[in-house]
N, C-alpha and C positions, 0 to 999 in steps of 0.2 A: 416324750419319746426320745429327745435328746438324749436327755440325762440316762437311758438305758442303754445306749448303744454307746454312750463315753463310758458307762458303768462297766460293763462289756471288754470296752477294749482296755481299760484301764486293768480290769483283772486277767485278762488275757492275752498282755502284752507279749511276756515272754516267748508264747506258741509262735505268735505272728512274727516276731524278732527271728526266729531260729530256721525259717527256713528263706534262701535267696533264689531269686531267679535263674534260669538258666543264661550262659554269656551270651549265647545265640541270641535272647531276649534285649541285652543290653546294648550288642551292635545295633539291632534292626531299632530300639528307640533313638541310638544317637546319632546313625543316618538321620531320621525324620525330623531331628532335633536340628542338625547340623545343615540340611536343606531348607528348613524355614527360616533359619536364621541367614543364610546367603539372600534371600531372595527380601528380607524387608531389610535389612541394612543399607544404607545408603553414606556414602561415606561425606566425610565433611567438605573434601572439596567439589564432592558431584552435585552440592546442595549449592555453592557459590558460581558455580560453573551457571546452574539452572535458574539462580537468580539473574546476574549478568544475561543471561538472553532474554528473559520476560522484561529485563530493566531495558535492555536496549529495545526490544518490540513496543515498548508503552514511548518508548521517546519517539520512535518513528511514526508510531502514530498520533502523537502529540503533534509533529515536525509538519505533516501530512493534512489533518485536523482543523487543527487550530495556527499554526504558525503560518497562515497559506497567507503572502502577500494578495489583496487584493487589485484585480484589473482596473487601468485606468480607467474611469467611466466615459464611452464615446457619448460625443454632442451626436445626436439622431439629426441629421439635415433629411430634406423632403424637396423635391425639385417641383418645380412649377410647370417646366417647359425644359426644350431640349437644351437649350444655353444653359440655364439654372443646371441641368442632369449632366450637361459635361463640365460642369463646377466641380458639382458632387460626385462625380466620377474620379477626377483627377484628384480632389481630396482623399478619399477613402486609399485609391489607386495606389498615392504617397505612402500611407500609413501603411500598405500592406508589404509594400516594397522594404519600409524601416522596421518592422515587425521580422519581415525574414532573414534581412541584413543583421538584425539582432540573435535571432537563432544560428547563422553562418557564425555571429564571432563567436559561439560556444565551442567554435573548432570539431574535428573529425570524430570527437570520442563524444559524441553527443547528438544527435540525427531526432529529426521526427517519426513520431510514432506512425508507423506504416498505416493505421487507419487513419489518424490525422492528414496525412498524406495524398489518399485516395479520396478524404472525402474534398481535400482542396481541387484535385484533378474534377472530379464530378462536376463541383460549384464553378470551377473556370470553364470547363464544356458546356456547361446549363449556362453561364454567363451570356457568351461565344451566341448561342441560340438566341438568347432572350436580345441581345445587340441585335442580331439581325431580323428579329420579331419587329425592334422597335423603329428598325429604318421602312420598314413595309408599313406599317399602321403605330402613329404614333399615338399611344395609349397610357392610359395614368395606370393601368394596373401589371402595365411589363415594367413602366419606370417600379413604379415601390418596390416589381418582383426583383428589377435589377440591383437597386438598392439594397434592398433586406439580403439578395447574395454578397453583397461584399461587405454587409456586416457580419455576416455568418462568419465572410471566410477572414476576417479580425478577430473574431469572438475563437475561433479554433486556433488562431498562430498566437492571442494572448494564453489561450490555456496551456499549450506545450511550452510558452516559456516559460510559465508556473512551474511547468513538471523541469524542466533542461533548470530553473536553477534551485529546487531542491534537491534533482538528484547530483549536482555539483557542490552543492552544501553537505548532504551525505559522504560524497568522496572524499571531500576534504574536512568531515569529521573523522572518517576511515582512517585515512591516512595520517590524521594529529594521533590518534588513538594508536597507532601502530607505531610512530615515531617514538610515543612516551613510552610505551612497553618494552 
């Protein structure tokens, strides 16, 4: 069936040659020509522009990921008695105290995250309570509760200083990255 319809036009080239479209015909195909062609072109710097940001999103989440300094790991202490509990009070007490003194020297451009925040106020108020729980009836199960709150409230001032010195390792990749441009 090929070979008939080549046979075809091969003998009846000339007819088909002699007649053109009308111009009307040839504008409205090169609109359509000329709009498909704006909309898949993509130019060569729009393509390095689009890699530079997916290059920088895979490092921050590399940064975020995998480069996450790990927390020191706290000694668990367990009180015995209330001497033993105002041991381990004043220990923990210390560390929470050099935990925030640590977030402070991150200076004013660096603040805790406003739920990190609230959940410290809550844990200090629930503290507050559990203290005066444990001068009414002294009990092993308000000590541990007292306890497990001031590792909580360690366990959330280690993790925003996780976050306070990545996002200052960011600033100051920002900032090298903007100096060399």
């Amino acid at each position: 069936m090929k070979d008939n319809l080549e046979d075809f036009i091969q003998n009846n080239r000339a007819s088909f040659d002699s007649s053109e479209p009308d111009d009307k015909n040839w504008e409205l195909i090169n609109k359509k020509l000329g709009a498909e062609k704006r909309a898949k072109v993509i130019s060569l710097p729009m393509f390095w522009r689009v890699a530079a940001v997916v290059t920088l999103l895979l490092a921050t989440v590399f940064v975020f990921k995998y480069n996450r300094p790990q927390p020191p790991q706290q000694t668990i202490v367990q009180a015995e008695n209330t001497t033993d509990l105002e041991e381990v009070e004043a220990y923990y007490t210390s560390m929470i105290v050099e935990k925030k003194a640590e977030i402070e020297s991150f200076g004013k451009d660096y603040i805790l995250n406003l739920e990190a925040e609230d959940g410290l106020q809550k844990l200090d108020s629930m503290y507050t309570f559990l203290k005066t729980e444990m001068k009414q009836k002294q009990n092993e199960q308000v000590m541990n509760a007292m306890i497990r709150n001031l590792q909580l409230r360690i366990n959330i001032l280690n993790q925003q200083l996780i976050i306070l010195e990545n996002v200052k390792k960011l600033k100051t990749n920002k900032q090298n990255e903007n100096v060399s441009i």
